[in-house]
N, C-alpha and C positions, 0 to 999 in steps of 0.2 A: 564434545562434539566439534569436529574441525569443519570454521564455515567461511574458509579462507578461498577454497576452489569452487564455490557455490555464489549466484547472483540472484539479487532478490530484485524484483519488481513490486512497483502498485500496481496493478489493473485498474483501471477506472471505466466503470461500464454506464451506458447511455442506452435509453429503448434505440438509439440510432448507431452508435457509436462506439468505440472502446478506445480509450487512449493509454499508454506505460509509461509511468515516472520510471526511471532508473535509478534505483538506491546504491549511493556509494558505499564503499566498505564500514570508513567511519561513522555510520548511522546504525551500523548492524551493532546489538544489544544484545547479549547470551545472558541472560539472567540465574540466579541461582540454581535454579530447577532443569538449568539446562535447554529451555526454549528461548526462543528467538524471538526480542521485541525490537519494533523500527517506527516509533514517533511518528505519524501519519503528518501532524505539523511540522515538524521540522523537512518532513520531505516534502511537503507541499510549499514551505519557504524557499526554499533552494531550487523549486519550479518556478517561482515568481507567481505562487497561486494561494488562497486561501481558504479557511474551511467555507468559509461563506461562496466561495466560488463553486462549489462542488453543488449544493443547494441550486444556486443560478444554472449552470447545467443539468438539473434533476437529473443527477446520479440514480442510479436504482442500484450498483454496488460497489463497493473498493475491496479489494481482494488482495492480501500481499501470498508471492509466489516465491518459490524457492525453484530455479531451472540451473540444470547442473547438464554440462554439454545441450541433448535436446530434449532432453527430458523433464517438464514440467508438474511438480508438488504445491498444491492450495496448504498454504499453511493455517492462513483464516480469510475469511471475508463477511462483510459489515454490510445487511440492507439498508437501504437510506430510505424505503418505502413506509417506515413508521417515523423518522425520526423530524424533528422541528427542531430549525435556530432559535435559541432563544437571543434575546440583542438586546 
């Protein structure tokens, strides 16, 4: 899979709001099977944000996106509607 001319996003979605990380290349991960992993921490470090912060904004989702010129691919995306920090 060539995922050199391809830009991946976080989405981060809010009942009010949606804000995008922008994943840099070296975050992008092609694992054996040929999909695409991108460390949701490690790009939330490189925002100056943590997972705890996502909870503080009641996230309802993060979505990582694959948009290749204007064309926009959900590769996955995470409800935060069930989930609890544990601390």
């Amino acid at each position: 899979m060539q995922i050199k001319h391809k830009k991946f996003i976080y989405v981060i979605e809010t009942e009010t709001e949606s804000k995008e990380l922008c994943i840099e290349e070296d975050e992008v991960i092609e694992n054996a099977d040929g999909e695409i992993d991108i460390p949701l921490d490690s790009v939330l470090s490189k925002h100056k944000m943590k997972l705890e912060d996502l909870f503080e904004m009641k996230v309802a989702t993060v979505s990582l996106v694959e948009q290749e010129c204007s064309d926009r691919k959900l590769i996955r995306s995470i409800s935060f509607k069930n989930l609890r920090l544990n601390k």
